[in-house]
Every structure is written in structure tokens, then in C-alpha cells.
C-alpha angles and dihedrals in degrees: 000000000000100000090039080061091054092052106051090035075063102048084051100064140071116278118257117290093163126160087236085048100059089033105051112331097084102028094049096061094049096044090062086048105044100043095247093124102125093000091088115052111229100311092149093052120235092326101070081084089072121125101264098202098116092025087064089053089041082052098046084050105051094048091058088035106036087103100053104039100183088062093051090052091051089048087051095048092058093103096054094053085054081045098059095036086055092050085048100058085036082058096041098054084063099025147056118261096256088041092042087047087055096048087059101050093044083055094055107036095068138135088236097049111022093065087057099060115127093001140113105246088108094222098127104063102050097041081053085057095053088046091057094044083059095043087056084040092056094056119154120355086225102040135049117246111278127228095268087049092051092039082053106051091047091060091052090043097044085045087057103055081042086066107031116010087202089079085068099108092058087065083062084056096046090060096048097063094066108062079059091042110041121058110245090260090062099036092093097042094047090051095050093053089047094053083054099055096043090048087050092045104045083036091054104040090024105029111086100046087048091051092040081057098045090056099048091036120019093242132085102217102029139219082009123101085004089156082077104039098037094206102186081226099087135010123298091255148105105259104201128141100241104182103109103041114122117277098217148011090258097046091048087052091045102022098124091066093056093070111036113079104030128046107263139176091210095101108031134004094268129070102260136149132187133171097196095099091049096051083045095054094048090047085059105054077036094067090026083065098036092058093043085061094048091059090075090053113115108260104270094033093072111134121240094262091065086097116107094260094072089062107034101051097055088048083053095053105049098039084051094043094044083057103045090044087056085040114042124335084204117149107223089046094064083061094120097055084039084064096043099047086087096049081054102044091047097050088049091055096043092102092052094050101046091068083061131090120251092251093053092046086054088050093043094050098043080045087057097046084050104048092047088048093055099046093051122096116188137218111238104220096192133280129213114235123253119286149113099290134040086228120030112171128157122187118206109248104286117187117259109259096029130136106229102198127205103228103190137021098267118120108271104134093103090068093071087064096064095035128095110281086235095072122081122210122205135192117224103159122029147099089306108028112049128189103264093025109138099188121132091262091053101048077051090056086044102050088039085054097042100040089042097130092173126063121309127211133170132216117219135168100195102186090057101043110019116189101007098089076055096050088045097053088040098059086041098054099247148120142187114282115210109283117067121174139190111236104231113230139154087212109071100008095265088292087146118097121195112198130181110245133211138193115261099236114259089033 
């Protein structure tokens, strides 16, 4: 029921305009299948080096689904509704089934995950693939996991840094629960066949583009931790979106509370809160302490949370949250815990519930969903509007063999996908390529640009990125030539323009 819920809640909504949409999403996966990969020079930012792997399904399904745009959002959704059967039997194996049920639905229904439903931003799958690691991690109340299980959960953790590197931090989680789960005597073992399995899955879903990038680059994950690798390609820096990193030693030990109760922009783009991840974060010391004080319960007294899972969630959770915090401190990142922070409130309040009535645990638990409902405030990532087809874009007419440049860091990249195949975008000023750079991928854009003999035409949203198509022209010696024209898209309100160039003369 629940995931059926998923599923029509999806067909419901707009179909994905995302930022990450119009940026990568959609160029990355046809640029894998079209053969532009290296032919067009960094249209999609920094981010046209990430791994492809569910762009090019987003991609394959676009191009059977575009006309009838509710299918293709339930087949989007797809990964949420695995999500959200995976946190219910999470939930099922500690609580209850109507606690268990509301678990479930205080996990989904965050402000991390729920703005995600039916989009690209590929946060769904891999953080399915975590849930059920920790599922195979949970095992038996009564037994450690055994080598399969930990061979296992390495695979689905390893998968899912193969398909998004920001799920990172939950391998450290994953590791953590062994040292509470296995007998002293297994740890090493468990942790050997987990490493196994992590090193197999990121190979097999990861492993060709790193190793794509590693060969053209000299980096992996290029232009990431480029500080480290030092590509000549880009510059010698980290290149990491700090933004949202705490501001302070106090607000990192206490961050989930800044943003929980008020909208803030301290986590994502967009004012949310949420107190989920706070709640989640006191349930957790909640049952840490709890099961510190059991242990001092005569054999045969012990209370129904001395199973494993009472200790091994709460060290999950706060080895996972401690590195996405280093790492990101990026809303929609933090997704898995977000599912999980019901499991752990109502496990938390099982003691108290269990006093009560079944009638009053009914009203409690649809209280709770309520509340929390109530107190979040989600980030809109963007919706299409209503129409025929889930994507609807229409260039002007642009001469064949011309090089069509992105003049400023809006994003453009998507439109590549609709235009003719004999036309090549470019990049010159965006998150990655900045004016003055004098890396090996610059001088590339530069040469493209200068040695262009065919037509040239830019690319500019000027509501989203004013001045900077001027300051790019300008440092290319070019200018807007008469015949400008609005792109027409359903994705972005035709806020593209697309405008012939020519060279300023002496240039």
C-alpha cells in the first residue's frame, strides 16, 4: 500500500524541472548515448564529469515516455516506492506493525526526500541500495551478520557510491555497525568481506567512468578533489560547494537543530526546515542510553530493544551523519537518515506507547505524522507546466556546423540534447571554466571558440545569470550579432535566449 501510494502521489505531480535537470541530468545521459562524450567541451559545468549510469536510463526513458509524462513519474518514482518498502520492513523487524507503518511514513515524507519524488536527482536508488545494506547488516536480533550478509551489504553499498559519490558517508556507517553487531572473534572477518563487497560493487556500477576519467585526466573523479590529483586539466583546487557547511564549532555539534524548526537556507538552496534529523538524533541517544542501562538488566529481564538493532542503528546514524556533515552538509544528501529518523523516534517512544491503549497508540501515531507534517517546510525543486510531454523544447533554426557557446552559468546543457547532432556546445563560463583560467580544458574552450570557421551562437538566461553572457563575450572578443531568439521550453519558461555571434573586428 505504501509503495502503491508512492506511485500515484508521483503520477500526480509536474514532471522534473529541476536545476540538476536542465544542468546534467539530461545531457549526461545523451551524451553516453549519442557519442558526444568529449565532442562538446563542458556544457553541463563541472558537473558533465559525473558518473552517467542513471542519466543514461533517465535518458532511455525519457525518449519511450516523453509523450505521456504521468507514466514516466511513476516510473521515476520507482526508487522511492523500493525506498519506503525497505524502511518498512526495517521498521517491522523493532515495532510494532502500526508503529512500524508510521515510521515509514515520518521517513518519506521529508523535506530531504519528498521534493525528490519523480525527479532525476538520483537520490532514491542509491540510497535503496544503503537501506537494504543495513537491512542485510541488521540480521537476526539474536546473531551477528554472517559473511554472505556482509559480503552482501558491501556490494549494495559499494553500488551505490558507483552511481552517486555523495552516498559516501553511509559506507562509513556501514562499518560502524559491525564492531556492535559481530563478536570480537568475527569483527575482522565481517569487515573483510564487507570491504569486498564495497571494492566489486563501486568497481562494477563506478568503475568504468572512473577509470574513463583516470585515462583522459589523470583523476578519477575528475575535476574533484583535483587538489590531490593535480589534472592539468583544471585548476590545482578542491572544488566543493561549501555553502552549507557549518559556520562555527557550536552550530556543527548542534546543527540539526538550526534548521529544524524555522525555514532556513543553511542546508540546500531553498528555505526548508525540518526536525526530523534532530528528533532523529535524540531518539537515538535515547535508545544508545537506554541500551547501556539494559545491560545491567539480570539475564532473562532484558527489555525488547537488547537486540542488536538497538545498538547498531544509532552507531549508523551518527558515523553517517559526522561524514556527511565533513563532507556536505547538503540536504537532500542526508535522504537515507531522513528515512530512517522514524524507525528511530518510534523506537525511542516504544516504551511509552506500549502503556497506552490501542486506540491511543492509533491517535498518538497519526498525532506524530501530523505534527511533523505540519512543521516541514519543503524546498520546491522545480516542475514543468502542464502539457503533452514531460519535455517540450524547440531551438530557433541554427546553421548546421556551428558551435553553439554557453555564455554564462545558467543551466543550458539539456538543449544539446534536442538540437541537430551536427552542432557542438561549449562551456566557456561556468562553475568549472572560468574567464582567465589557463588550465588545459580552458585553453581547449578557447582554441574551439577562436578557431570556430563555421557560425557561432551563444546561449544566455539572462534573468538567472545577469552580466556574465556580457563579461564572456567580452573576454572572447565577441558580441551579439542581429536575431535573437527565445528557446522555447517547458522546462525553464523559455528564459533561454539563443543569439547569433560575431567576431568584434580586430579580434
Amino acid at each position: 500500500m505504501l509503495a502503491a501510494a508512492v506511485l500515484v502521489g508521483a503520477a500526480l505531480v509536474g514532471p522534473d524541472a529541476s536545476w540538476d535537470l536542465r544542468n546534467y541530468h539530461l545531457y549526461n545521459g545523451y551524451a553516453v548515448l549519442h557519442g558526444r562524450v568529449g565532442v562538446d567541451l563542458v556544457p553541463a559545468q563541472m558537473q558533465t564529469f559525473n558518473a552517467p549510469t542513471l542519466d543514461v536510463i533517465y535518458n532511455l526513458l525519457l525518449h519511450a515516455c516523453n509523450g505521456t509524462p504521468r507514466f514516466l513519474n511513476a516510473l521515476l518514482a520507482l526508487p522511492y516506492a523500493i525506498a519506503a518498502v525497505l524502511v518498512l520492513l526495517l521498521a517491522r523487524r523493532q515495532l510494532p506493525p502500526l508503529q512500524a507503518f508510521t515510521a515509514a511514513l515520518i521517513g518519506i515524507t521529508g523535506a530531504a526526500a519528498l521534493p525528490t519524488l519523480a525527479t532525476t536527482m538520483n537520490v532514491m536508488l542509491p540510497a535503496a541500495c544503503v537501506l537494504g545494506a543495513v537491512l542485510l547488516l541488521l540480521g537476526r536480533a539474536d546473531a551477528p551478520p554472517s559473511g554472505p550478509a556482509c559480503l552482501g551489504a558491501g556490494l549494495l553499498g559499494g553500488a551505490a557510491v558507483g552511481l552517486h559519490l555523495t552516498t559516501a558517508p553511509y559506507v562509513l556507517g556501514l562499518m560502524m555497525i559491525l564492531p556492535v553487531s559481530a563478536g570480537c572473534g568475527r569483527r575482522g572477518r565481517s569487515l573483510a568481506w564487507l570491504i569486498v563487497g564495497g571494492a566489486l560493487g563501486a568497481g562494477l556500477f563506478g568503475g568504468l567512468w572512473w577509470w574513463t576519467l583516470w585515462q583522459r585526466f589523470g583523476n578519477p573523479v575528475f575535476p574533484y578533489f583535483n587538489n590531490v590529483f593535480r589534472s592539468p586539466w583544471a585548476e590545482p583546487v578542491r572544488i566543493a560547494d561549501l555553502r552549507f557547511m557549518p559556520r562555527s564549532v557550536m552550530q556543527a555539534l548542534f546543527y540539526p537543530l538550526f534548521w529544524a524548526w524555522e525555514p532556513q537556507t543553511l542546508v540546500t538552496e531553498l528555505p526548508s526546515c525540518d526536525p526530523r534529523i534532530a528528533l532523529g538524533w535524540m531518539a537515538a541517544l535515547v535508545i544508545a542510553v537506554r541500551k547501556a542501562y539494559q545491560r545491567g538488566y539480570p539475564r532473562g529481564r532484558q527489555q525488547p530493544e537488547t537486540d542488536r538493532a538497538a545498538a547498531m542503528l544509532p552507531a549508523f546514524w551518527a558515523m553517517s551523519f559526522v561524514g556527511w556533515e565533513v563532507c556536505f552538509s547538503i540536504l537532500r544528501y542526508l535522504a537515507v537518515l531522513e528515512l530512517l529518523s522514524g524507525v528511530l523516534i518510534m523506537m525511542a517512544l516504544r516504551p511509552v506507547l506500549a502503556r497506552l491503549s490501542s486506540e491511543w497508540q492509533r491517535t498518538c501515531s497519526v498525532a506524530v505524522v501530523i505534527v511533523l507534517l505540519g512543521l516541514t517546510t519543503y524546498p520546491d525543486w522545480g516542475r514543468a507546466t502542464g502539457g503533452q510531454r514531460a519535455v517540450a523544447v524547440t531551438l530557433p533554426a541554427i546553421p548546421g556546423g556551428s558551435l553553439v557557446v554557453l555564455l554564462d552559468p545558467s543551466p543550458m546543457s539539456y538543449v544539446a540534447a534536442f538540437a541537430a547532432g551536427d552542432l557542438r556546445f561549449v562551456g566557456a563560463n561556468n562553475n568549472l571554466i572560468h574567464l582567465g583560467d589557463r588550465n588545459r580544458l580552458a585553453e581547449q574552450i578557447a582554441t574551439a571558440i577562436r578557431t570556430q570557421p563555421g557560425p557561432l551562437w551563444g546561449l544566455e538566461m539572462p534573468r538567472e545569470s545577469p552580466g556574465a553572457a556580457d563579461a564572456t563575450l567580452h573576454a572572447y572578443g565577441l558580441r551579439r550579432a542581429p536575431g535573437c531568439v527565445a528557446v522555447r521550453s517547458n522546462l525553464d519558461n523559455d528564459g533561454i535566449m539563443a543569439c547569433p555571434l560575431e567576431r568584434i573586428r580586430g579580434e
